[in-house]
C-alpha positions as CSV (number, residue, x, y, z in Angstrom):
1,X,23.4,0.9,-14.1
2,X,22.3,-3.0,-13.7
3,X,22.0,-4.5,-17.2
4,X,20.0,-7.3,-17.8
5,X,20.3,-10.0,-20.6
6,X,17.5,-12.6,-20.6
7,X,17.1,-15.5,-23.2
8,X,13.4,-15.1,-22.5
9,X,11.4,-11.6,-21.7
10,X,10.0,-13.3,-18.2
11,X,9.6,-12.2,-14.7
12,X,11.6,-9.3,-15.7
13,X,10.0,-6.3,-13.5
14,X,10.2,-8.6,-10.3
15,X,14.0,-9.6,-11.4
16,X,14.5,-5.8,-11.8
17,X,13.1,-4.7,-8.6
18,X,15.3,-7.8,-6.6
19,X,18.2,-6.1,-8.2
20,X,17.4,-2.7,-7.1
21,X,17.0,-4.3,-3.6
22,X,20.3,-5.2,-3.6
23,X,21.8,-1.8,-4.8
24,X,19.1,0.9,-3.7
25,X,18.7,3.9,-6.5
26,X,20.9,2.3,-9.1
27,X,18.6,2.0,-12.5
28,X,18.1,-0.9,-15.0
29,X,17.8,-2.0,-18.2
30,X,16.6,-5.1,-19.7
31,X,18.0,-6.2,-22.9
32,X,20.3,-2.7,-24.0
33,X,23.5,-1.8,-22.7
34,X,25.6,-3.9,-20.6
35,X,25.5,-1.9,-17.4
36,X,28.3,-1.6,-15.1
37,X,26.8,-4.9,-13.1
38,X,25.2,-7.3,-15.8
39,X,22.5,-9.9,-15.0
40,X,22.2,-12.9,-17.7
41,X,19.6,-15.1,-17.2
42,X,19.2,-18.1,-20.0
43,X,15.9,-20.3,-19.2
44,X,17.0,-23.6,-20.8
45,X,14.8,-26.6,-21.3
46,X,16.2,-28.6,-18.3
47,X,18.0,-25.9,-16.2
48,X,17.8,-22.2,-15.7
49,X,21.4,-20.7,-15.0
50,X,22.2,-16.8,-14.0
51,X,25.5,-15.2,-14.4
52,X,26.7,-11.9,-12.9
53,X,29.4,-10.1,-14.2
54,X,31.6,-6.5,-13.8
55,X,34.5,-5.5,-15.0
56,X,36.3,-7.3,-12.1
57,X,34.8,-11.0,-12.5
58,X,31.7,-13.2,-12.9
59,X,30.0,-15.5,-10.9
60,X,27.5,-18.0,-11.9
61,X,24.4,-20.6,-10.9
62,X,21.9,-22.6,-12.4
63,X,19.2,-25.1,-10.9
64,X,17.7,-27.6,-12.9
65,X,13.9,-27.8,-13.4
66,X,11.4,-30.2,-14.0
67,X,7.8,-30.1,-15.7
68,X,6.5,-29.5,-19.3
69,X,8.9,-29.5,-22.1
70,X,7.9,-26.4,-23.6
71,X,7.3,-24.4,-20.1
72,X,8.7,-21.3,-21.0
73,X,7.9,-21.1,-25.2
74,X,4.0,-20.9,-24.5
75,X,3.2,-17.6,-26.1
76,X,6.3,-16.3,-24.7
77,X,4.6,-16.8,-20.7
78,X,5.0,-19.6,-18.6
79,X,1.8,-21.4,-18.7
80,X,0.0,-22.4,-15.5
81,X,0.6,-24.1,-13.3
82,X,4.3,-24.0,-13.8
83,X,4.8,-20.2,-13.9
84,X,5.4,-19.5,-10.1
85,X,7.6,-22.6,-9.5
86,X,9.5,-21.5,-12.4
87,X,9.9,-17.7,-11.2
88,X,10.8,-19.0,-7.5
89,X,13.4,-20.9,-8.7
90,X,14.9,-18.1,-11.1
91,X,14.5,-15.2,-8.5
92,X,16.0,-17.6,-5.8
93,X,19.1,-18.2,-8.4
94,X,19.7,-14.2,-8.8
95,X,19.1,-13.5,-5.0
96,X,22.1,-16.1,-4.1
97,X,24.4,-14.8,-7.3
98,X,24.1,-11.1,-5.7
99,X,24.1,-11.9,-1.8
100,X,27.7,-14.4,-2.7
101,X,29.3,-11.5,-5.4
102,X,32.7,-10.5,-3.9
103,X,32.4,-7.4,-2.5
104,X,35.4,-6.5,-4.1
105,X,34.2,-7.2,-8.0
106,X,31.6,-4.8,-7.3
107,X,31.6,-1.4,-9.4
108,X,32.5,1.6,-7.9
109,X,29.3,3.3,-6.2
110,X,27.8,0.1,-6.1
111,X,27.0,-0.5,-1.9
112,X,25.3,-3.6,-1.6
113,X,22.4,-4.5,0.7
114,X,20.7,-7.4,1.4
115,X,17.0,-7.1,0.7
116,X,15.2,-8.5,3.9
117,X,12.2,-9.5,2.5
118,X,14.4,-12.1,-0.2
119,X,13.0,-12.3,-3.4
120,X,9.5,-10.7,-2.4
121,X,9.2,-7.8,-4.0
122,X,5.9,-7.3,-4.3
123,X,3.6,-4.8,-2.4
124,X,1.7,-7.7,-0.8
125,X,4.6,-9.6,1.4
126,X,1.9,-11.1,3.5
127,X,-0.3,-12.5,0.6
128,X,2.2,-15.6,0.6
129,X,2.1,-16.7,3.9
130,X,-1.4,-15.7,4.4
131,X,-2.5,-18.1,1.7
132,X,-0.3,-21.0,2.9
133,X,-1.8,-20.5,6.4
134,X,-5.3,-20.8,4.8
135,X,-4.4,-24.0,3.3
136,X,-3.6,-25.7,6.6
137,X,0.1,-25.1,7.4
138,X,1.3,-24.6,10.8
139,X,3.0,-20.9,11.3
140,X,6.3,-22.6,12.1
141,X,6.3,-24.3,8.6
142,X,5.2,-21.2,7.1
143,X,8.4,-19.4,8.4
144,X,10.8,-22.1,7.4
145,X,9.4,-21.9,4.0
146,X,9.4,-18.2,3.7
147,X,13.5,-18.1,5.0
148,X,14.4,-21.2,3.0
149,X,12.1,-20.6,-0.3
150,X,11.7,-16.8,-0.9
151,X,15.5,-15.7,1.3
152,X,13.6,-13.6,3.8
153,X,15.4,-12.7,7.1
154,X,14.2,-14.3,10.0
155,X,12.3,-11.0,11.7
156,X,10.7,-10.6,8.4
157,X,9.6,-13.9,8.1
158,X,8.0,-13.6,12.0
159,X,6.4,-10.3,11.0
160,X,4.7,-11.6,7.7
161,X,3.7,-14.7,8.9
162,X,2.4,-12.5,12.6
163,X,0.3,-10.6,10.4
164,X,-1.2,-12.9,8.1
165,X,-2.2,-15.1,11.1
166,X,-3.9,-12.3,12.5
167,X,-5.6,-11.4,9.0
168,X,-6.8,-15.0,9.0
169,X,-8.2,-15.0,12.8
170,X,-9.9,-11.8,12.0
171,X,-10.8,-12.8,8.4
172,X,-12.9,-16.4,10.0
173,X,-14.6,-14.0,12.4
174,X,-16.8,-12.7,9.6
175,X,-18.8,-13.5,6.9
176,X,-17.0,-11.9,3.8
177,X,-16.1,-15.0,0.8
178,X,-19.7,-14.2,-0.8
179,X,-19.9,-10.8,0.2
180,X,-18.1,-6.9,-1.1
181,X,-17.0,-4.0,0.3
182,X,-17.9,-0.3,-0.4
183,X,-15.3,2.3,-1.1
184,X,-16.1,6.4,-1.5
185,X,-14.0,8.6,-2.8
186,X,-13.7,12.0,-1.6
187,X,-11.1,13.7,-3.9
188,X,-11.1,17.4,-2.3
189,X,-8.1,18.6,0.2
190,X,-7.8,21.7,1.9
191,X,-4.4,22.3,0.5
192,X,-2.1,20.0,-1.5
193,X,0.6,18.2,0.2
194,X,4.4,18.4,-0.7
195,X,4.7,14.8,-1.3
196,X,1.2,14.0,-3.0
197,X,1.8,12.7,-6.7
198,X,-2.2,12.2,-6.8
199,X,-4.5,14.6,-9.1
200,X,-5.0,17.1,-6.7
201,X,-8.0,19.2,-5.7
202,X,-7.7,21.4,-3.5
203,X,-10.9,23.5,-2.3
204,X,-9.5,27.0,-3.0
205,X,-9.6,26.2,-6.6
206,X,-12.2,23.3,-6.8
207,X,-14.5,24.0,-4.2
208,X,-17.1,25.1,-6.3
209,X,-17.1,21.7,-7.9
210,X,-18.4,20.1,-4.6
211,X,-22.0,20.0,-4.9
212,X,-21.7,18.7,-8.4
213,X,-19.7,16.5,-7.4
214,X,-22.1,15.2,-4.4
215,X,-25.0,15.2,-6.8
216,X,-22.9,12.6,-9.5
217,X,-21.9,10.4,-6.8
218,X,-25.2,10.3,-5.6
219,X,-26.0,9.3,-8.6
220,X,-23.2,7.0,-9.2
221,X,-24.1,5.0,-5.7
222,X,-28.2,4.6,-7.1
223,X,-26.7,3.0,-10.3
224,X,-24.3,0.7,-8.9
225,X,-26.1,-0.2,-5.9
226,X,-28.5,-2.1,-8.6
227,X,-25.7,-4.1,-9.7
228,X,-25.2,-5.8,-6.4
229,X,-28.7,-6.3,-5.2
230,X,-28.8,-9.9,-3.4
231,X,-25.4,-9.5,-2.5
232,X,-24.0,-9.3,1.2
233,X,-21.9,-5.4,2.2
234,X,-19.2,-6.3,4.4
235,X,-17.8,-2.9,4.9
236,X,-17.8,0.5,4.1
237,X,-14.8,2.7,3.8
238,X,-14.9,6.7,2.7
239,X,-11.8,8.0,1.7
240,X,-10.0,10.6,-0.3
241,X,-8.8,13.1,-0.6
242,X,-10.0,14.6,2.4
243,X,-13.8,13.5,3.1
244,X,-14.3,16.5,5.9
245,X,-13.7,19.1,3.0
246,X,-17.1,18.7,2.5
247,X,-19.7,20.4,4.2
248,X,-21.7,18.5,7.1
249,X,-25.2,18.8,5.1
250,X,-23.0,17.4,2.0
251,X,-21.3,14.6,4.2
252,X,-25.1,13.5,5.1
253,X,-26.6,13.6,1.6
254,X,-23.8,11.3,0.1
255,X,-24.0,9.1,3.4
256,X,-28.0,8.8,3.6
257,X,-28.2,8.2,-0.6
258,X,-25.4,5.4,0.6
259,X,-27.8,3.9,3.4
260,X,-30.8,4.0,0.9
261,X,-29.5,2.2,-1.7
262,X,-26.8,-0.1,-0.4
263,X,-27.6,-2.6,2.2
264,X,-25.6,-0.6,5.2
265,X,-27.2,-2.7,8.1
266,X,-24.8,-6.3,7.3
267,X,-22.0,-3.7,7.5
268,X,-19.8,-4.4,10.3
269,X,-17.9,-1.2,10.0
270,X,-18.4,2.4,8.8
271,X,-15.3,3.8,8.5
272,X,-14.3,7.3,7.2
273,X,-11.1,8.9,6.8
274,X,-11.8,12.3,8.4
275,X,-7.8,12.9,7.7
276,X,-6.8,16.6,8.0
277,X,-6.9,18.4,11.5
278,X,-7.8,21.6,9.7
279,X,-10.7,20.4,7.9
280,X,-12.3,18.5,11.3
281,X,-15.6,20.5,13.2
282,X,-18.2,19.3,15.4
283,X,-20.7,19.9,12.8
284,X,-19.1,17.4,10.4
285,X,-18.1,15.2,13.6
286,X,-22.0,14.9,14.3
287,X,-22.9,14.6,10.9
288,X,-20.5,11.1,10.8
289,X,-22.2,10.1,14.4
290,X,-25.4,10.7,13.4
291,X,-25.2,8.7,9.9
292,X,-23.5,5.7,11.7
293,X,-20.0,5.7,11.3
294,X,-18.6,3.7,14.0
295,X,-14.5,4.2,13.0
296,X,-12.8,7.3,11.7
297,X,-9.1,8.2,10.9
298,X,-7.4,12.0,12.4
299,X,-4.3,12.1,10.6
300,X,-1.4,14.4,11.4
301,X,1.4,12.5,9.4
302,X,4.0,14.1,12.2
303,X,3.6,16.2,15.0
304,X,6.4,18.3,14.4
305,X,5.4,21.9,13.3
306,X,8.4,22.9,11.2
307,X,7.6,19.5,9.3
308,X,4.2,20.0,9.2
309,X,4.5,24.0,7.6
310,X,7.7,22.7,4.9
311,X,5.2,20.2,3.5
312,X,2.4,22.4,2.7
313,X,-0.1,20.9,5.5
314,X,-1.8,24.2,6.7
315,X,-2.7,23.4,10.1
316,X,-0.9,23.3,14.1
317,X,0.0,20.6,16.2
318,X,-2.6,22.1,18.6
319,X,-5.2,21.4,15.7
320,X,-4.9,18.0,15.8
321,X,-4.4,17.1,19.1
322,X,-7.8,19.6,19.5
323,X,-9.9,17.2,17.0
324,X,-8.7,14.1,18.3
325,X,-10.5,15.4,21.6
326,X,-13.2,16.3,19.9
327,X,-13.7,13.5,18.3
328,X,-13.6,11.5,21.9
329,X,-15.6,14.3,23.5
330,X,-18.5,13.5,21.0
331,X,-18.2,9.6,21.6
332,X,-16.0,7.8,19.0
333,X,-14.5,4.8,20.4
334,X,-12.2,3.9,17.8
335,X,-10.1,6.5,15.9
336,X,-7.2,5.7,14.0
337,X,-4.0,7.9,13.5
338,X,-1.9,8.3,10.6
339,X,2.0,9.1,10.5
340,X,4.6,9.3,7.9
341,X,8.1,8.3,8.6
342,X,10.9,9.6,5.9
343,X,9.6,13.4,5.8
344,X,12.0,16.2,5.0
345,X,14.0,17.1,7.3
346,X,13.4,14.8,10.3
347,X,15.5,12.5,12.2
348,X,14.9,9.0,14.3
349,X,14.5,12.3,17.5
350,X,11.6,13.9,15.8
351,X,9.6,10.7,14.9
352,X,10.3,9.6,18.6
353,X,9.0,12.9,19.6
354,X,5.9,12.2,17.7
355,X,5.6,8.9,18.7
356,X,5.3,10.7,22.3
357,X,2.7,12.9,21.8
358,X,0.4,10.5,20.1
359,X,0.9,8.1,22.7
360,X,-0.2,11.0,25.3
361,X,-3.8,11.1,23.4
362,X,-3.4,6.9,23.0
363,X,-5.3,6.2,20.0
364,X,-7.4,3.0,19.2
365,X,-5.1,2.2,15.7
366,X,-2.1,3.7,14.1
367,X,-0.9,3.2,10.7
368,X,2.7,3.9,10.0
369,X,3.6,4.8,6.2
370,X,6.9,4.8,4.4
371,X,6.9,8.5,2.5
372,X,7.1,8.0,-1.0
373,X,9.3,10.1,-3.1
374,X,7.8,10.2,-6.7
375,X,8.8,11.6,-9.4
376,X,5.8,13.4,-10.4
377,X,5.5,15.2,-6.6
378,X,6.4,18.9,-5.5
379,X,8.3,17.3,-3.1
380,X,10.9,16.0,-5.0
381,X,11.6,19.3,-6.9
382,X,11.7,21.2,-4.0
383,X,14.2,18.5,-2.7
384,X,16.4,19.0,-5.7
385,X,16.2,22.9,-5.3
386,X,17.5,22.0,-2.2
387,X,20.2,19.3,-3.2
388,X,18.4,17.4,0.2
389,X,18.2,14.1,-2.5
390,X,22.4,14.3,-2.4
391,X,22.5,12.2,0.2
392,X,22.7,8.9,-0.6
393,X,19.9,5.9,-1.2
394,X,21.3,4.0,1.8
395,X,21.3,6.6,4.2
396,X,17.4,7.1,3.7
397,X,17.0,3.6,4.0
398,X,18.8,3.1,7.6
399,X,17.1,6.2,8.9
400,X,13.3,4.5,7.7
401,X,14.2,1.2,9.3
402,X,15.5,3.1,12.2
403,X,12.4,4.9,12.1
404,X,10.3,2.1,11.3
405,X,11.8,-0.2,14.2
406,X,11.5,2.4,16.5
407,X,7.7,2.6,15.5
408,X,7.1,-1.2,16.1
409,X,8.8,-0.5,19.2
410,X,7.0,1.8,20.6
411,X,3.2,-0.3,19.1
412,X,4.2,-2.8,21.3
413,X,5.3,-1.3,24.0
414,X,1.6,0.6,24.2
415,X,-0.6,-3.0,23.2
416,X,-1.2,-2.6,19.5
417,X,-0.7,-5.0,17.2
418,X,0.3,-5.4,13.4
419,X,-2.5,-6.6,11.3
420,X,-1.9,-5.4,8.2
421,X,1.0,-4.5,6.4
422,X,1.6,-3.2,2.4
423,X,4.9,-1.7,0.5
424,X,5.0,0.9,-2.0
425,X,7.2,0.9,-4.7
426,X,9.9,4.3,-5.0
427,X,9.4,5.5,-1.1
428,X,12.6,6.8,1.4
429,X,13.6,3.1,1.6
430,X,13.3,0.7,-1.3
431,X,11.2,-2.1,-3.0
432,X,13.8,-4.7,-1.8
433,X,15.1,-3.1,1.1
434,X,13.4,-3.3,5.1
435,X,12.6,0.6,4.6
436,X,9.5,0.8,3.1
437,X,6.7,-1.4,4.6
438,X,3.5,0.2,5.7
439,X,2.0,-1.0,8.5
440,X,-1.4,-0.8,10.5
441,X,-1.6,-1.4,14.2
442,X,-4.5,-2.1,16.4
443,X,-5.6,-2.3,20.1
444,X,-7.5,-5.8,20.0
445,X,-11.1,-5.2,18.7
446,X,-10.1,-2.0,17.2
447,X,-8.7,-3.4,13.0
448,X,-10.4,-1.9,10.4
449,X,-11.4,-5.4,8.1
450,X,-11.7,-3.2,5.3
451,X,-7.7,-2.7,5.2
452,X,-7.5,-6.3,5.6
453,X,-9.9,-7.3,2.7
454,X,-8.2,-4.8,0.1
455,X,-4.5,-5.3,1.0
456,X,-5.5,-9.4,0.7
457,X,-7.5,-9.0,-2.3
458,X,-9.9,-11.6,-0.8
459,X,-13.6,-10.1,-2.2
460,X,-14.5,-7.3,-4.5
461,X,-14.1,-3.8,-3.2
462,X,-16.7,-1.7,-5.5
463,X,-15.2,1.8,-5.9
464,X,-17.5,5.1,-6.4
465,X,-16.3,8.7,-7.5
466,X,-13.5,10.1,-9.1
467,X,-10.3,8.0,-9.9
468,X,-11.7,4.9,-8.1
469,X,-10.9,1.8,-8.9
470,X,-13.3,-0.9,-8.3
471,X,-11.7,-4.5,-8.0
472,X,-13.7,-7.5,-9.1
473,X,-12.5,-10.8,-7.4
474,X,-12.7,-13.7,-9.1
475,X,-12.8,-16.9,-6.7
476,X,-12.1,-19.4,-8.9
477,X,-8.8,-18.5,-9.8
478,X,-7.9,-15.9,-6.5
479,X,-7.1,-12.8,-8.9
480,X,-9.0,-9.8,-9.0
481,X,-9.5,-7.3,-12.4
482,X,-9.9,-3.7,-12.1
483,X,-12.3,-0.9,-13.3
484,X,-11.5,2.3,-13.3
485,X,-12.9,5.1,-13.0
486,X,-11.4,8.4,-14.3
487,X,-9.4,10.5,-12.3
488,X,-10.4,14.4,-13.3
489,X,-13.5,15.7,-10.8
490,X,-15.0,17.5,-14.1
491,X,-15.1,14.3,-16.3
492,X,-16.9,12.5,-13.8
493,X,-19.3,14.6,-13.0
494,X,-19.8,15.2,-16.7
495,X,-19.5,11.3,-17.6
496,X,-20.6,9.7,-14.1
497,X,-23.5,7.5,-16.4
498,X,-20.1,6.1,-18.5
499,X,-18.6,5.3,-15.2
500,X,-22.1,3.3,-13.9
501,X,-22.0,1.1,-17.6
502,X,-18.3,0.6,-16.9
503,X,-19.5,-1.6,-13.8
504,X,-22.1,-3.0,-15.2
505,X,-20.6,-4.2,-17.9
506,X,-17.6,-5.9,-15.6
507,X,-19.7,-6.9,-12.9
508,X,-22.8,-8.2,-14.3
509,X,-20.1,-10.8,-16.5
């Protein structure tokens, strides 16, 4: 275990996530026992100094600091507009304390690595450079600053700085700073996947549900759609779940109440997330063509059928490569495809295999996810049945880089590009490690700007149906606040009105 002693309760679940970077799977504490590595951190008045200790020997930094006197006793957070100079400095101090430790002072079990993205440890790596390129600075000063400043690795630095250039360009294409975007939420699955930690819903069980549900987001989308009157729709984005588990006359009623009452013609994109092979038909396909959606996503996560039946997803190879024609057949230009690196069971041979046969149907996008392990999934018992999770921390994270270099690779090699790119917290590689990223890539003219505008957090994305969360952006100070809505499909249809006041209250402010 990593202890943690700090003079001062600040920055500790980004300090505690840079330690797990280092040492993948070990836990931490803050402030209770010692730990077989322990991290103290004193935040002095002139100087901040970190010291790391084992049972073997101690090493130690500080860096002094400059600012107001009392920058770290303001109601025990560091006021504006000292806090992230503060934290930089602090995180920067720990990183160089663990990359310098002697090897040989480290506890048994204790393998280090060194975190490629530095002291970014948040889900947003490319929310940094991306607002540094906004204000004026050239790429090349970007990179030096994210290398010198936050300790990322030189490729890291390229690829964040790559993608946020790109997320710029594509951003000053289009008029979103006064505008939102429109997310649905389709929470319905055919079948519940081995490695979703979600509320689950799937249609053997919940079906029956679905025209309720349909009728209370209908009725959700005239409510809301009052609250933004005079406002500009930049995109539109229906998700889920699985939005093709409902039926084609279903699909239309929730689309046309959509095109009623929002202002669907300043859209720029329609996209929905047609997902699982199994639940894709022409009947639903038209339905989508016929109501304007001009982008849609066939995801089969991996083309490898033993994978594909060990992790509950009830439909062939053959099914997906069938509605990705069918989908081209019936004249969408830009479909998207999903995959999942990190599934149980497969090495860097069966992702390349998969990598194969979705470059044989050459989609217009493909988004490449880390799989996340979480506690709360089926997967992870049936893992532990299994003893699978005995292997050790760092050998899942070499075989996702592997993977996830391979995937880049291969992008490239077929004309996409990255454009967007997020991390998730507890997936096959780690928070600090190179293992985890999720990225999107794109033929040119084929992005999906609403992936861009919620990764970015640059406008407000209003959420409808069950567990959506709406996020209001505030421009004056570049943060966003959230409203939630709640997660069980019979609470909102039974309390959809609540859900319509919770917006109005937050967005009408």
């Amino acid at each position: 275990m990593i202890g943690f002693t700090l003079s001062e309760k600040e920055f500790d679940y980004e300090l505690q996530a840079l330690a797990t970077g280092f040492f993948p799977g070990k836990r931490t504490q803050i402030n209770g026992e010692s730990g077989d590595l322990h991290i103290a951190i004193d935040y002095g008045d002139t100087e901040i100094s970190v010291c790391v200790e084992t049972k073997a020997g101690r090493k130690a930094s500080s860096a002094a600091v400059t600012g107001d006197d009392d920058w770290h006793k303001k109601e025990g957070k560091l006021a504006h507009p000292y806090r992230t100079y503060y934290k930089n400095i602090v995180k920067k101090l720990v990183f160089t304390v663990l990359r310098d430790f002697p090897e040989e002072w480290l506890p048994e079990g204790f393998e280090r690595r060194l975190p490629v993205w530095g002291t970014m440890t948040g889900v947003r790596p490319t929310k940094i450079p991306m607002n540094m390129l906004l204000e004026g600075r050239e790429r090349t000063e970007v990179m030096e600053i994210l290398q010198n400043v936050y300790c990322c690795s030189e490729q890291k630095a390229a690829l964040g700085t790559e993608i946020a250039a790109r997320e710029a360009a594509l951003l000053q294409q289009n008029e979103y700073q006064d505008g939102y975007s429109l997310y649905v939420g389709i929470p319905f699955c055919p079948t519940t996947c081995l490695y979703c930690s979600f509320p689950s819903y799937p249609c053997d069980r919940f079906g029956h549900l679905r025209d309720d549900y349909v009728a209370a987001l209908q009725r959700e989308i005239k409510g809301t759609a009052k609250l933004m009157q005079g406002k500009r729709l930049t995109s539109v984005y229906m998700g889920g779940g699985t939005p093709t588990t409902l039926s084609p006359e279903q699909l239309r009623a929730v689309i046309k109440t959509m095109q009623e009452y929002f202002p669907m013609d300043t859209s720029v994109e329609f996209t929905v997330e047609a997902g699982r092979p199994d639940s894709i038909t022409e009947d639903k396909l038209l339905a989508l063509r016929e109501c304007g959606v001009d982008r849609i996503s066939v995801n089969p996560q991996t083309m490898q059928q033993k994978t594909l039946d060990l992790i509950g997803r009830r439909h062939t190879v053959d099914q997906t490569i069938q509605a990705f024609e069918l989908a081209r057949k019936l004249g969408f230009t830009n479909i998207n495809m999903d995959l999942i690196i990190g599934l149980p069971g497969e090495e860097l041979s069966d992702f390349e295999d998969t990598l194969r046969q979705v470059g044989q149907l050459a989609p217009d996008s493909l988004t490449i996810h880390s799989l996340v392990i979480k506690r709360a999934s089926r997967l992870r018992s049936v893992l532990e049945e299994q003893g699978a999770l005995g292997e050790t921390e760092q050998i899942r994270v070499r075989r996702s880089e592997q993977m996830l270099a391979r995937g880049e690779q291969f992008a490239r090699e077929q004309g996409y590009l990255p454009y967007y790119m997020y991390r998730q917290k507890n997936s096959a590689g780690h928070a600090g490690s190179g293992g985890q990223e999720n990225i999107g890539y794109a033929k040119p003219g084929s992005e999906c700007l609403y992936n861009i505008l919620i990764m970015e957090e640059m406008q407000s994305i209003v959420a409808l149906g069950a567990g959506a969360s709406t996020k209001k952006y505030h421009s004056d100070r570049g943060q966003v606040s959230r409203i939630e809505n709640v997660k069980s499909v019979t609470d909102y249809i039974s309390r959809v009105d609540e859900m319509i006041e919770r917006k109005r209250h937050a967005l009408e402010r």
